[in-house]
C-alpha positions, 0 to 999 in steps of 0.5 A: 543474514539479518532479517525483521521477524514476527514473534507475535503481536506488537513483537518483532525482532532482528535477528539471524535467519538462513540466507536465501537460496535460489530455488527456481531456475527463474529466481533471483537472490537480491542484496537489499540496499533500502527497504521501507516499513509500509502502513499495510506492515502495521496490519501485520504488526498488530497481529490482524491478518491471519496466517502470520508465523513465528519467524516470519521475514515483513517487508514489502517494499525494497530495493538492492543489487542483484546478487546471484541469477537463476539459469532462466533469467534473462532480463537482470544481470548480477550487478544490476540495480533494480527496484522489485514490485510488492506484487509476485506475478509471473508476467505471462497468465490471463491476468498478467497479459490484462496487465492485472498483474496483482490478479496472477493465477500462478504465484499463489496457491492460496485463497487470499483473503477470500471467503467465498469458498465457491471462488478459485484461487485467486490473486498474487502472491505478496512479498513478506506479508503472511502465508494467505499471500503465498508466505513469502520472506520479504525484503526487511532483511539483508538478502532475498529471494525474488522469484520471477525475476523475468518479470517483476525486478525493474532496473534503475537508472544509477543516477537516480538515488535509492530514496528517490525510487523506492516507493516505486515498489508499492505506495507510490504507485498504489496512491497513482492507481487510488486516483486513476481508479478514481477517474481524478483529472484536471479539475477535478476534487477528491478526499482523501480518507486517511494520511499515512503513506499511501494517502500522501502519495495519492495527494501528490499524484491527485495534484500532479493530475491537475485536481482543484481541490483535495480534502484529508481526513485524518486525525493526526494534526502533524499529518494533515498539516504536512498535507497542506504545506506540501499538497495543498489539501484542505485538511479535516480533523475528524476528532475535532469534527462531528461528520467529515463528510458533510464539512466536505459536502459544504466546501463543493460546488453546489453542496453536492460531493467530491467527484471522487473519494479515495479511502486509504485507510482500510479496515483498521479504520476507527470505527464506533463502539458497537462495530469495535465490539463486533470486531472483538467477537470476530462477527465484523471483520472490517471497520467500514467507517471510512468506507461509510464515509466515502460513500457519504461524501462523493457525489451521485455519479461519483467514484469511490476508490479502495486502496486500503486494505480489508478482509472479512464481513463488513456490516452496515455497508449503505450499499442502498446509498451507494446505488441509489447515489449510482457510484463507481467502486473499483478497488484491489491490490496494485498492478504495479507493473504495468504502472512503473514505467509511467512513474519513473519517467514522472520521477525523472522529470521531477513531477513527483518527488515521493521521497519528501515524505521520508521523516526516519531513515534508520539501520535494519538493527533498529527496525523495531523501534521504527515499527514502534514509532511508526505504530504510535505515531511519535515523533511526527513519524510519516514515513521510515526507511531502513537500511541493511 
């Protein structure tokens, strides 16, 4: 079959790879009819997360047709049409009956990003997003293996098109859990740091639940002004301005802050000259500007929520600010499970239409041309889909 390979940073390649095998009596082999290149794939693509091989399959969000079962699966059938969570969780561990399904204990054997040495295994494996994560071949491919399949694929009404659903697999219930965690309700305002995929999906989930007022901060003017025209958010430039959170600060009732900030950047975040060279040094792990920022921007009593990704050491936290403004972080990995039903009635019901953000649709062969322009930021790139 046809896959989307790593061969090393900024390198990617389609080429010819085994097809997979069902290995576990639970598992599934899935024909993928749509997958997409998510913002946490550049991660990978630039070369920042460890534990990427040569010849590893990315992809995390992806759809198909079920294809072959393994002789324990019960809840999908061949034929079905099913959308499957980034997310690998057995469905049954202490985690998963918390409904925390990214905090499985039983799909990865690994630490994760973890160094804390004195901590037990933790988290779900991921699909096609190194061997930190369980090391599993991910779905920009024309087939793949999806282990328990009695929890994770999730079927999809036909009269529903692939585009319309397939972020279901990962940044649109990421961007709802981003507002969720950030406690965002009728009335309330956010910024939103970051306006890739993930910060657009939590613009449109902020307004669906009723928030006053949305800010975006980014730098990219073909971004912020998609934003405005569609989610109606205020949008900052922080290339054309000095401190992002203070010109937030100035457009909140009573100068005080957002009500909650949602950084959806992680921590590839443009970072100062001295925190870039930390980075090079490997003494910094992460960038915290855009954690900085929120920190900055939200009000005492606030919340601050990290959907982005980071790994490693941040230095210059202002865990002193964050305690004495008496803030609220909550952060992680999606559990996306327990969150599709919710979703795929609001999709049903029109209140989000996630595929709007689409800019490229492209074959599977021209996959590295879409990681090149989605890297890049050409041709007003937001979103790219990839069809097998």
């Amino acid at each position: 079959m046809r896959a989307l390979t790593y061969h090393g940073s900024h390198d990617v390649r389609v080429d010819n790879v085994p097809d997979p095998i069902i290995q576990e009596p639970d598992d599934i082999i899935l024909r993928v009819t749509a997958t997409a290149i998510c913002g946490s794939d550049l991660h990978l693509y630039r070369g920042k997360i460890p534990q990427v091989k040569h010849g590893d399959v990315f992809g995390h969000e992806f759809m198909g047709i079920v294809e072959e079962v393994g002789s324990a699966v019960t809840a999908v059938s061949k034929g079905d049409r099913v959308i499957v969570p980034f997310v690998i969780a057995c469905g049954s561990c202490f985690f998963c009956d918390m409904n925390l399904h990214a905090a499985c204990e039983t799909t990865n054997n690994g630490r994760g990003a973890i160094l804390n040495k004195k901590q037990i295994p933790s988290g779900a494996a991921l699909f096609g997003y190194s061997h930190l994560y369980g090391g599993m071949p991910g779905g920009q491919a024309e087939l793949v293996r999806v282990p328990k399949a009695n929890a994770g694929p999730f079927k999809i009404p036909d009269e529903l098109d692939d585009e319309r659903v397939l972020f279901l697999t990962d940044i649109l219930p990421t961007g709802y859990q981003a507002v969720i965690n950030g406690g965002v309700k009728e009335g309330s305002s956010v910024a939103i740091y970051g306006a890739g995929p993930v910060g657009l999906m939590a613009a449109a989930c902020a307004r669906m639940l009723g928030a006053r007022q949305i800010f975006m901060v980014d730098n990219q003017p073909y971004r912020l002004e998609y934003a405005r025209a569609t989610y109606g958010v205020v949008p900052i430039n922080f290339d054309k301005v000095d401190d992002p959170a203070e010109a937030i600060i100035e457009q909140t009732d009573g100068h005080r802050g957002v009500d909650a900030a949602i950084d959806a950047v992680g921590f590839e975040a443009k970072g100062s000259a001295t925190e870039t060279l930390l980075t090079q040094l490997k003494l910094e792990g992460s960038s915290g500007k855009a954690l900085r920022q929120c920190i900055a921007a939200v009000r005492r009593g606030g919340m601050v929520s990290v959907p982005g990704v980071y790994a490693g050491f941040i230095h210059g936290f202002l865990f002193g600010d964050a305690f004495d403004k008496g803030l609220t972080f909550k952060m992680g990995q999606t559990h996306v499970h327990g969150l599709l039903p919710d979703l795929l009635e609001r999709i049903q019901g029109g209140e989000l239409q996630p595929e709007i953000i689409i800019s490229h649709r492209m074959n599977l062969s021209d996959a590295a041309e879409g990681y090149r322009l989605f890297d890049k930021q050409e041709d007003d790139c937001r979103k790219v889909i990839l069809r097998p």
